[in-house]
C-alpha positions in Angstrom: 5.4 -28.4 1.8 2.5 -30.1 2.9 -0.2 -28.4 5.8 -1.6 -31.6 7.4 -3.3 -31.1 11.0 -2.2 -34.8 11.8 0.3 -37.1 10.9 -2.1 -39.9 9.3 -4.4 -36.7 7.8 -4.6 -37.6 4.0 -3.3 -34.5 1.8 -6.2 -32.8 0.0 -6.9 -33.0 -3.9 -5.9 -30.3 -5.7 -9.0 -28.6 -8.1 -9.1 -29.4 -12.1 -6.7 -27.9 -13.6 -9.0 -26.6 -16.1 -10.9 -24.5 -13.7 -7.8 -23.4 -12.3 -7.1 -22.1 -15.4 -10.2 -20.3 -16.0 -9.4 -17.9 -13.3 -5.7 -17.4 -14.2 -7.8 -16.2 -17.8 -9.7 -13.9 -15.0 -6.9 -12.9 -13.2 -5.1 -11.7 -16.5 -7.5 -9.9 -18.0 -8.0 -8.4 -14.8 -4.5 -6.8 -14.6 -5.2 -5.6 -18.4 -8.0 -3.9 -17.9 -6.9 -2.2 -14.7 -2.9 -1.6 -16.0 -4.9 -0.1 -18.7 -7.1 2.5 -17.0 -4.3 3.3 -14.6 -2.0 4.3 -17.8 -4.9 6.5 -19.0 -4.4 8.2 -15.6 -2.7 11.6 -15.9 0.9 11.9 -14.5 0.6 15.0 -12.7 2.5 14.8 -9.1 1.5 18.1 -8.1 -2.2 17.0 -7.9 -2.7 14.7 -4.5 -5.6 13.1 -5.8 -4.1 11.7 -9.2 -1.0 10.8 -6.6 -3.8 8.9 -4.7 -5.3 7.5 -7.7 -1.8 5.9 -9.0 -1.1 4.5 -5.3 -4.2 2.5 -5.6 -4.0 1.0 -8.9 -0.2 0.0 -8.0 -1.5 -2.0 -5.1 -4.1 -3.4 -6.7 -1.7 -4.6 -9.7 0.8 -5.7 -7.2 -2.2 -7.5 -5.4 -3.4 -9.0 -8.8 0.3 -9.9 -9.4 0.1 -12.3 -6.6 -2.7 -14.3 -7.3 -1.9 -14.8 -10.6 1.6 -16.8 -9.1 -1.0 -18.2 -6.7 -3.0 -19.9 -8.5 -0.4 -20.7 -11.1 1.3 -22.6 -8.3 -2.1 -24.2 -7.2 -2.4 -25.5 -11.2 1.2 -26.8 -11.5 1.4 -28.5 -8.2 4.3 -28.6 -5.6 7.7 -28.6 -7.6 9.6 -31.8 -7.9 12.7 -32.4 -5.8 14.3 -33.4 -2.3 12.6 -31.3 0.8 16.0 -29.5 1.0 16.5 -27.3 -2.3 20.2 -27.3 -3.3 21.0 -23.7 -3.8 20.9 -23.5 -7.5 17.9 -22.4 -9.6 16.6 -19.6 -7.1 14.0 -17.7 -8.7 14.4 -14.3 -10.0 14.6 -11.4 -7.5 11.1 -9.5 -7.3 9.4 -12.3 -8.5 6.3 -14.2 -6.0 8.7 -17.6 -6.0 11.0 -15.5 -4.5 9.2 -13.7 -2.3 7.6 -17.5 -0.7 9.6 -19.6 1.3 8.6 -22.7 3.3 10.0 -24.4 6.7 9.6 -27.5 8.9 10.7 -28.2 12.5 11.0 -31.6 13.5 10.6 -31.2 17.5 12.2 -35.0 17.7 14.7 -34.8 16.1 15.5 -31.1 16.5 16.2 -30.9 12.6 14.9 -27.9 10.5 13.9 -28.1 7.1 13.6 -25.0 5.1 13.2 -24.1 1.4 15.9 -22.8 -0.8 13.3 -19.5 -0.9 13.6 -18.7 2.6 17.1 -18.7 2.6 17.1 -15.8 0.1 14.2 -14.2 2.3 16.2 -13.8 5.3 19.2 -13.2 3.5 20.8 -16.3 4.4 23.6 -18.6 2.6 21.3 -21.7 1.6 24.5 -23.8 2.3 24.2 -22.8 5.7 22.4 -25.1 7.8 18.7 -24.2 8.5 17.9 -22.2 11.9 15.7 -24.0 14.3 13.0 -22.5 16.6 15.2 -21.6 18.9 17.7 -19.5 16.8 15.4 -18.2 14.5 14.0 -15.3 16.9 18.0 -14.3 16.7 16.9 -12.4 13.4 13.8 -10.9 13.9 13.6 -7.3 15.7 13.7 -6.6 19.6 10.4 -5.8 19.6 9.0 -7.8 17.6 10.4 -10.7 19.2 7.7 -11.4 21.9 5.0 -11.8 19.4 7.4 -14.2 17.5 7.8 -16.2 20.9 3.5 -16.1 21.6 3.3 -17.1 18.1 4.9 -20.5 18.4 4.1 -21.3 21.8 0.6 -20.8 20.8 1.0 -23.0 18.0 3.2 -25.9 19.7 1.4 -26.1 23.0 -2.3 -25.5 21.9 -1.8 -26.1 18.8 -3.5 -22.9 17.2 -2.4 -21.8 13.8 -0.1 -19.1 13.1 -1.3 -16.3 10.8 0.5 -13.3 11.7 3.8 -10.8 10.6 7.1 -9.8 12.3 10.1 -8.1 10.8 13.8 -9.3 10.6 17.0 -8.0 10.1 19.4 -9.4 7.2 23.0 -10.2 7.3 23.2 -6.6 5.1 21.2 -4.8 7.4 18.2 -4.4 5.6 14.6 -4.5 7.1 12.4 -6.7 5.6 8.8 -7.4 6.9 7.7 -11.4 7.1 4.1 -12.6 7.0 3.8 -16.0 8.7 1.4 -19.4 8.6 2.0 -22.3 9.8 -0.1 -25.7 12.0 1.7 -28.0 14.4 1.8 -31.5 12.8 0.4 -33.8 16.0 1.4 -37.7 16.4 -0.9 -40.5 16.7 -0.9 -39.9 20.5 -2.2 -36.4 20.2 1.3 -34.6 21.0 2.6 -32.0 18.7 6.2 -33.7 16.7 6.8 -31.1 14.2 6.0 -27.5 13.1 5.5 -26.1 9.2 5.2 -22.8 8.1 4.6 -20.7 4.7 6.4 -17.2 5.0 6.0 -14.5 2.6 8.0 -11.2 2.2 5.4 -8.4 2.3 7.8 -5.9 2.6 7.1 -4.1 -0.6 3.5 -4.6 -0.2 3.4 -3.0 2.9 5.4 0.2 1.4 2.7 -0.1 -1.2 0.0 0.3 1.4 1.8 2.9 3.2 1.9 5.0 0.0 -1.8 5.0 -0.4 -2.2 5.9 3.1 0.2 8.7 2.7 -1.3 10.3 -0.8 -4.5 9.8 0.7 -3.9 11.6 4.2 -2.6 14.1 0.9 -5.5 14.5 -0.8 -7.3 15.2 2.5 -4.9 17.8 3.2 -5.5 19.5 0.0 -8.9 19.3 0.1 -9.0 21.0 3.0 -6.9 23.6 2.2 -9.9 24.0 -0.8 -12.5 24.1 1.2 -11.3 27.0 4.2 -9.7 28.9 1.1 -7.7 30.9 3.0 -5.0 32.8 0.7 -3.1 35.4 2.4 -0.9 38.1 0.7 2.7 38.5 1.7 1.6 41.8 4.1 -0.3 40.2 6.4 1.6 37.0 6.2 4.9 39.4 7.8 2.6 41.0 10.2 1.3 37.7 11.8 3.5 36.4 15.0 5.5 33.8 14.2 5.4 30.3 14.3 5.4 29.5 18.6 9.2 27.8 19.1 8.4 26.2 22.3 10.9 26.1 25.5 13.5 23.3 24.8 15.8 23.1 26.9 12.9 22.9 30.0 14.2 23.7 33.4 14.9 20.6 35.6 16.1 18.7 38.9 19.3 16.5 37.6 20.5 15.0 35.1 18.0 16.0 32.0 16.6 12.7 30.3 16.2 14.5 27.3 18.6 16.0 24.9 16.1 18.2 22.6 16.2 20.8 19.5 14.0 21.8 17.2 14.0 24.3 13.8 11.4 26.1 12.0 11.7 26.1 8.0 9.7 29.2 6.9 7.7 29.3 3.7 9.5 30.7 1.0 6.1 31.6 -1.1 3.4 33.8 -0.2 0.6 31.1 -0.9 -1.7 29.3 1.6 0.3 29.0 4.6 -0.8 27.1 8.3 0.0 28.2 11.8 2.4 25.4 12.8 4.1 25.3 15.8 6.8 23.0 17.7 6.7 22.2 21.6 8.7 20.1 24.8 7.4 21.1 28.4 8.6 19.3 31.4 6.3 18.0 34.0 6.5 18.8 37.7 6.9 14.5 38.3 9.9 14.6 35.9 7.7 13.4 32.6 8.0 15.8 29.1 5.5 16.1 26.5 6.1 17.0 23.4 4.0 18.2 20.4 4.2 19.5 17.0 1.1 20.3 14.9 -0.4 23.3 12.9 -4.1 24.8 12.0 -4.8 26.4 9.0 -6.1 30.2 9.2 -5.5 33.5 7.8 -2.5 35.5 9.0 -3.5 36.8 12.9 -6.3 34.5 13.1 -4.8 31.4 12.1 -1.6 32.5 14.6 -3.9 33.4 17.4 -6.1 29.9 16.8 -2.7 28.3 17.6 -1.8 30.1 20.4 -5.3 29.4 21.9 -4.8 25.4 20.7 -1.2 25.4 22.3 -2.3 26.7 25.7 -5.0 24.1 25.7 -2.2 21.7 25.1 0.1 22.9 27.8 -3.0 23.5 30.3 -4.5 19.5 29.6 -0.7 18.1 29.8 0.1 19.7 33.2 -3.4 18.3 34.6 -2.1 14.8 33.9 -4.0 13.9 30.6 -2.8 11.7 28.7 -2.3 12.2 24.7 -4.6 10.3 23.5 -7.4 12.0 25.5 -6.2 15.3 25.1 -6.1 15.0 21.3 -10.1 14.0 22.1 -10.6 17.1 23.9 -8.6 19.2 21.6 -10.9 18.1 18.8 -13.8 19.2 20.6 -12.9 22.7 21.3 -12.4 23.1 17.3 -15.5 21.7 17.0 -17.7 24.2 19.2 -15.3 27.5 17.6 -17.1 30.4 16.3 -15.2 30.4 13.3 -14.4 26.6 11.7 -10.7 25.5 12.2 -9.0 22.2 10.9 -5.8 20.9 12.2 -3.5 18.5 12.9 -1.1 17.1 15.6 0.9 14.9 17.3 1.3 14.3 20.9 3.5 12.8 23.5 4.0 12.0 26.8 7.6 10.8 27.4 8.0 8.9 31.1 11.6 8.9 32.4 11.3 6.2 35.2 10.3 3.5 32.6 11.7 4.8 29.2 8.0 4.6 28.0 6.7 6.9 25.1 2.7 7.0 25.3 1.3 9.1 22.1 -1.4 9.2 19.8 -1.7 11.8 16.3 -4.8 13.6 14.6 -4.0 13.4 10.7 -0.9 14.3 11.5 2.6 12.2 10.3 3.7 9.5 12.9 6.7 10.3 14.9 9.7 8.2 13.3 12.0 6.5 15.9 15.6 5.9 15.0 18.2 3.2 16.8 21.3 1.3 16.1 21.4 2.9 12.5 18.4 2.7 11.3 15.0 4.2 11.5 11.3 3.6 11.4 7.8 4.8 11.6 6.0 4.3 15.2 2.7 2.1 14.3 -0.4 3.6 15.8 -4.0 3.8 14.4 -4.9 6.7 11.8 -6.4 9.8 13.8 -8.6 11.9 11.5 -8.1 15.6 11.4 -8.9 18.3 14.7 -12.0 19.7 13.5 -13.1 17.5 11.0 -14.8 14.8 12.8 -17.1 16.3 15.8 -16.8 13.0 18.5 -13.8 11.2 17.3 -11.8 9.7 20.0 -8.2 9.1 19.2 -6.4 6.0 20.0 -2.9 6.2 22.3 -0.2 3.9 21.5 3.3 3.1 23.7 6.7 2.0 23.0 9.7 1.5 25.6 13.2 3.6 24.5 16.7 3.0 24.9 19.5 5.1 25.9 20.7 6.5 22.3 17.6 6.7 20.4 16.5 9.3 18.9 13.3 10.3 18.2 11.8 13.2 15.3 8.1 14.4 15.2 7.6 17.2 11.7 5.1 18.8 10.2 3.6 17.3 7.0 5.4 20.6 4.7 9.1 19.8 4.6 8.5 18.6 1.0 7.5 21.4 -1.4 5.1 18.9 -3.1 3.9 17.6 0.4 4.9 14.2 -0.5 4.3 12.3 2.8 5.7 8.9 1.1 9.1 10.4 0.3 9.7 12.8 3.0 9.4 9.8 5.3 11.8 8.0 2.7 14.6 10.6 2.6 14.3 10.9 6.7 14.5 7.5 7.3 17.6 7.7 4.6 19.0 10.1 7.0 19.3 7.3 9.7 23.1 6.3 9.0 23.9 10.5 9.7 22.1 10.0 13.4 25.3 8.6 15.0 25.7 8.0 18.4 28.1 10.3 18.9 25.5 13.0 17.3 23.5 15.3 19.5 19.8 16.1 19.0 20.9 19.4 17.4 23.0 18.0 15.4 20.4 15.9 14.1 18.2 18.7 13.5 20.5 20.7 11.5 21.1 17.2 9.4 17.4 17.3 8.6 17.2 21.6 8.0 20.7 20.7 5.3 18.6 18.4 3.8 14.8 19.6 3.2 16.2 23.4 3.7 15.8 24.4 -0.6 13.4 26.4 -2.2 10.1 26.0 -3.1 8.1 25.4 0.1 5.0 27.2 0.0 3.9 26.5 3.7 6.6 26.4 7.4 7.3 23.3 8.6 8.5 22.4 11.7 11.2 19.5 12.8 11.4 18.6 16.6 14.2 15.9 17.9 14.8 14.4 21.6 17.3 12.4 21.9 17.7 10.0 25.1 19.9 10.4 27.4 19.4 8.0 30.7 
């Protein structure tokens, strides 16, 4: 589909085809060379850094994969046809063609024009007809509808471009994340008459980018766990205190907002172990704040380092600081410690009177919020470790719940492999078992039935909170 500015704008001239080709000829050897080194790479999954390693040269070849179509679309030129596909001749699943659908609005004649591509983006019946701007925000998310809306009025009644992503729900149910650019198309009196678009499914390279985050949040952990070097034996291991539960079922005026449980999974190795612990307190205005996190140490110490760090978290929280802040000053007291202690944790502030979650994380996973069915991780910026970084500030994030959802904060150990990439799979798997009917224990003993095996060589910690009002 053509991109032009204006109406009368003449289309731009594609480049020769032979230099085109040229960097296809790049491109390919390109993907060689690195498809090449990455099958040198050894295939050991209990190391974090090779895990690391084969994240990266995935992305990259899935990056490469793409401008390889690219420009092999930019050679051959815009496919022949009508401007309405018939449904035949889709491309192959998993292939860019079908991964790149186009669209036109016609804001005078309130027609929509979309490719047969799209259709099988958004999971639609290409003999359906095309959704116009008005219904198409009918498939995208609840909360990612607002930024849908900004998007297009932006683009319509300024006329700024559109470069930005959203994620929308299928007929099937499926989640599928949608990069979009698009220009308004003005008149010869300077008024906007139509709309086009390019949207992409980056679904998969999203995951892909997740991954690399997650082994490399791995590799940090193990690395860290190399440098304090703190192997206990299995005596002093049963003579530490254990893992600090955390009150959860806090005492309160009314109906509790909150329906919350939590489990502790004990190591069932005598390795390297951390101090983990779990926590819910409620507020004297009616707010709760939650937190899960852990240190490493050494038997007592490591047990009394968390103690110390989870009185500094109760103390902060019932002086009104918020999570992001407290995280900030949490790092600072591990920074000025005698003896140096790493950590990690996640914090939250949960605000009954507008449903609002404020929270923020230091290296630790990202709470995962589930509703209607399905799950998801809650996007916030990367915190680095407690400890590690002396003056890092930590970033707070929000996000406004329902009635019904249900929300899970965990330690990073529930996998014995410490695979943050699949243990957020399999709990985000566990989303259809989270019915409404199900309680937040229930929900907990879900998750303890399925990460509860052998093999774990550090505790791990689940915490739920279900909402109630």
């Amino acid at each position: 589909m053509p991109s032009p500015v204006s109406a009368d704008h003449p289309a731009a001239q594609p480049p020769g085809r032979g230099s085109v080709d040229a960097l296809i000829r790049q491109t390919r050897r390109l993907k060689g060379d690195v498809d090449a080194v990455r099958r040198d790479t050894r295939g050991d999954d209990a190391d974090p850094e090779e895990r690391w390693q084969r994240a990266l040269y995935d992305l990259a070849l899935r990056q490469l994969n793409d401008i390889d179509a690219h420009l092999a679309q930019l050679r051959d030129g815009p496919p022949p046809g009508p401007a309405r596909p018939a449904p035949p001749a889709a491309a192959p699943d998993g292939s860019l063609l079908a991964r790149v659908g186009s669209a036109e609005w016609n804001l005078l004649t309130d027609q929509a024009t979309w490719s047969a591509e799209l259709y099988r983006i958004l999971g639609l019946d290409p003999a359906g007809p095309a959704l116009t701007l008005d219904e198409l925000p009918g498939l995208v998310l609840a909360e990612d509808r607002p930024k849908l809306t900004e998007m297009v009025t932006a683009c319509l009644v300024d006329a700024k471009p559109i470069d930005d992503e959203f994620r929308v729900v299928r007929p099937d149910g499926t989640v599928r994340t949608v990069h979009m650019m698009g220009e308004p198309v003005l008149g010869a009196d300077g008024g906007t008459t139509s709309m086009w678009a390019v949207l992409r499914d980056v679904s998969e390279l999203r995951r892909s980018q997740r991954t690399v985050s997650e082994t490399r949040d791995s590799l940090h952990r193990h690395r860290r766990q190399e440098h304090t070097g703190q192997r206990i034996a299995a005596g002093p291991r049963e003579a530490a205190p254990p893992p600090w539960h955390g009150s959860l079922r806090p005492p309160h005026q009314g109906p509790a907002a909150l329906d919350l449980a939590a489990h502790r999974l004990p190591a069932t190795t005598a390795t390297l172990i951390g101090a983990d612990w779990h926590d819910a307190l409620e507020l004297a205005d009616g707010q709760t704040v939650l937190s899960v996190g852990g240190l490493t140490g050494q038997d007592v110490t490591g047990a009394s380092g968390m103690a110390m760090l989870l009185g500094a978290v109760r103390g902060m929280a019932m002086a009104g600081t918020r999570p992001g802040r407290l995280l900030t000053l949490l790092n600072r007291l591990l920074d000025t410690a005698a003896q140096p202690t790493l950590g990690s944790a996640v914090c939250c502030r949960y605000l009954p009177s507008t449903r609002t979650l404020l929270w923020a994380r230091a290296g630790h996973p990202a709470p995962l919020l589930y509703r209607d069915g399905t799950g998801r991780l809650l996007d916030a910026p990367d915190g680095t470790p407690l400890g590690a970084t002396p003056g890092a500030r930590y970033e707070e994030s929000a996000v406004t719940l329902r009635p019904g959802d249900l929300l899970l904060l965990h330690t990073g150990a529930l996998l014995p492999e410490h695979d943050g990439t699949a243990t957020v799979d399999r709990l985000l798997g566990l989303a259809p078992r989270f019915g409404p009917g199900r309680t937040a224990r229930d929900c907990v003993r879900t998750v303890v039935e399925e990460f509860g095996g052998p093999g774990r060589e550090d505790d791990a910690c689940v915490l739920a909170a279900k909402i109630t009002t």
